[in-house]
Each structure stands twice: as C-alpha cells, then as structure tokens.
N, C-alpha and C positions, 0 to 999 in steps of 0.2 A: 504494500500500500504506500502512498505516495502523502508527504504531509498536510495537512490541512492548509488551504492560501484562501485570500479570498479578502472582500469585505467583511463576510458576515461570518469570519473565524474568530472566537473571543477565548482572548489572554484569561483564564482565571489569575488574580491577585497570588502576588510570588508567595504568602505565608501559604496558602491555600494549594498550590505545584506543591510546595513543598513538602505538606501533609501536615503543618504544625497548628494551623488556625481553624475549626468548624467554623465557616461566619453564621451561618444558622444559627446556630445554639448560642453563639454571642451574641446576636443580637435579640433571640428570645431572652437572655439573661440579663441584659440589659433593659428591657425592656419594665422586668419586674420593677425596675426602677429602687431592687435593695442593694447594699456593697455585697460582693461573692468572695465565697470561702474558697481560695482558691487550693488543690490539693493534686501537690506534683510528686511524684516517684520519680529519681534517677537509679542507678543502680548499689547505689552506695546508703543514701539518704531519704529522708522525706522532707519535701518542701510546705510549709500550709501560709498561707496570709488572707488575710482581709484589705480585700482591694475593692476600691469606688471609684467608679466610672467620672473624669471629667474631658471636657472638650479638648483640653492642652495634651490628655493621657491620663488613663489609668494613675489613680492614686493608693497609695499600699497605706493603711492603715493601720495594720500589725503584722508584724512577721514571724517566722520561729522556722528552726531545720531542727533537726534529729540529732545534729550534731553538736547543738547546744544542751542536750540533757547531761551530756556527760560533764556538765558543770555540778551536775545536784547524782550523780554514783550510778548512773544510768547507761550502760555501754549504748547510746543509740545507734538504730542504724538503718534501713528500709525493712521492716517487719512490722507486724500488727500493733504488739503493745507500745513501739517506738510511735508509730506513727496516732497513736491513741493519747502519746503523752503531750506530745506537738501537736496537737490537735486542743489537749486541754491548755497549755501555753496560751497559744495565741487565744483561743479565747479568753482567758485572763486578761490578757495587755489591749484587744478588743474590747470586755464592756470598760477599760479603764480610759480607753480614747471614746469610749460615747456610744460604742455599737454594741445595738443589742438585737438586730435581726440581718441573718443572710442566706444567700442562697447558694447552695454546696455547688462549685463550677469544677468538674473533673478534667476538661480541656477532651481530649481524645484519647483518651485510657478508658477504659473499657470499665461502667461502674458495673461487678459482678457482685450477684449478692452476698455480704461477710466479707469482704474485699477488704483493703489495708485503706481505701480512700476513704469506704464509710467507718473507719474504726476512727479518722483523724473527725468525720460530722459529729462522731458520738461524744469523742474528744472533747469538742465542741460545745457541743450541746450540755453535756455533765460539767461543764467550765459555767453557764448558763447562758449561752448565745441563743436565740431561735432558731434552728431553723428545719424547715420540711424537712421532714424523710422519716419516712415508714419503717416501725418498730422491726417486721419483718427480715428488711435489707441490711439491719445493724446487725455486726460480729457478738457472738455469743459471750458469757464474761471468763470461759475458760480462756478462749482466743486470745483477749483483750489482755489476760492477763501473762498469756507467751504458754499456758502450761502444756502446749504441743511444740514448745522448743527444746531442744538439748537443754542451752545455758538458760534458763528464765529467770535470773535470780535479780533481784533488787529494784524489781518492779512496783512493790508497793511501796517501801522506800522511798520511792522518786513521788510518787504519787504523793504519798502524803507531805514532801517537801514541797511540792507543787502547790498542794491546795493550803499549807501555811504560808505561801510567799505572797506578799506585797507589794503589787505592781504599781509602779509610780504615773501618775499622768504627765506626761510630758506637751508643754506648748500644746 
C-alpha cells in the first residue's frame, strides 16, 4: 500500500502518533470541571498528583512518588501497598492545598479491577479526598496490605506515620 496524500489526509496531534495522550478521555475529564488524580506507573515507581486544568497548563497541586516513602521505613517501589501509601500522601498534602474532590485520571494504563492505580484512588480516598469509584474495583485489604509479597514488612509502620504526619499549607 502506498501512503496516504491528499487534502483530506489528517495528521493526528504528535502526543496522540505517539500513543501517550487519549484526547477523548481528557477532554471528558476535563470537562467534569474537578482537579484529576492523576496515577502513573513507571517500572521502578508510582507516580500520583493532583492536577487542575488551567488555560496557560495543567496545574499540579500535590504530588508524591513511591520513592519518597522510604523517608518514613517504607522500601517503596511500583507495587500495590507502595502505591496505596502515595496515594494516601498526596491526598494528605491535597485537602491541605484546599482539595477535596477528584477524578481518578489513569492516562492509558489499563484500569483493571484490584489494579495498583485503584489501590493509589483508595489511597486517596482513606486520606479523605472524594472521589468516584466503585467499592467493587478497589484492591482487597490483604492486597493493600502486600500480604501476597515475599518482603511485606513495614507497611503499617508507614501507615500509621502517615496518618500522624502534619502537612503544612504552603502559599
């Protein structure tokens, strides 16, 4: 077959070639008009932030990886209970910036039900953010709590440092 030429040939936008932007789904999510949780897995870590939509860009509201637990005895790393602790973070430093409703944005990861993205909403959510998502789709509390890992250890530990810490509002 021979390339496509023509007038009526259209460039999809380069994020969209590339495979990294659904604009659909961003623009439904946008649309709700709340900031989005947003919740990224690389292969190392977990990403989670609260981010709002402004006209100049995207504004990030709170952020947290996986690899800042290991400040409070927590080996983080991209796993379920890692990504349930970074889940409950940012929502901490979230309602301390003001926010207390979102909508879980998974980007193009595949939300499968018990997944490590809804372990980070749950995260969330037990932090007290709002936001949607069905009891169903959430990771069970053995999951959450790693007891399907070899090393699971000091995961309540971290938790409970977690839920004593004091997050400052900043500006």
């Amino acid at each position: 077959m021979s390339r496509a030429r023509g007038p009526l040939f259209v460039v999809n936008f380069r994020r969209r070639r590339q495979g990294v932007t659904d604009y659909a789904k961003r623009v439904a999510l946008l649309k709700s008009g709340l900031p989005r949780l947003v919740v990224r897995k690389s292969n190392k870590y977990v990403i989670v932030q609260v981010v709002e939509f402004s006209e100049k860009g995207d504004e990030t509201i709170a952020a947290a990886t996986s690899r800042q637990l290991s400040k409070l005895g927590f080996q983080g790393k991209a796993n379920t209970p890692s990504a349930y602790l970074t889940g409950f973070l940012v929502g901490k430093r979230a309602l301390a910036k003001g926010a207390s409703e979102c909508a879980a944005d998974f980007g193009r990861h595949a939300a499968t039900k018990g997944s490590l993205l809804y372990a980070a909403v749950k995260g969330a959510v037990d932090a007290g953010l709002k936001i949607p998502a069905s009891p169903e789709v959430l990771p069970s509390k053995e999951r959450i709590e790693g007891k399907n890992l070899k090393n699971s250890t000091g995961f309540a530990e971290a938790l409970e440092k977690l839920r004593s810490l004091q997050v400052q509002q900043h500006g």
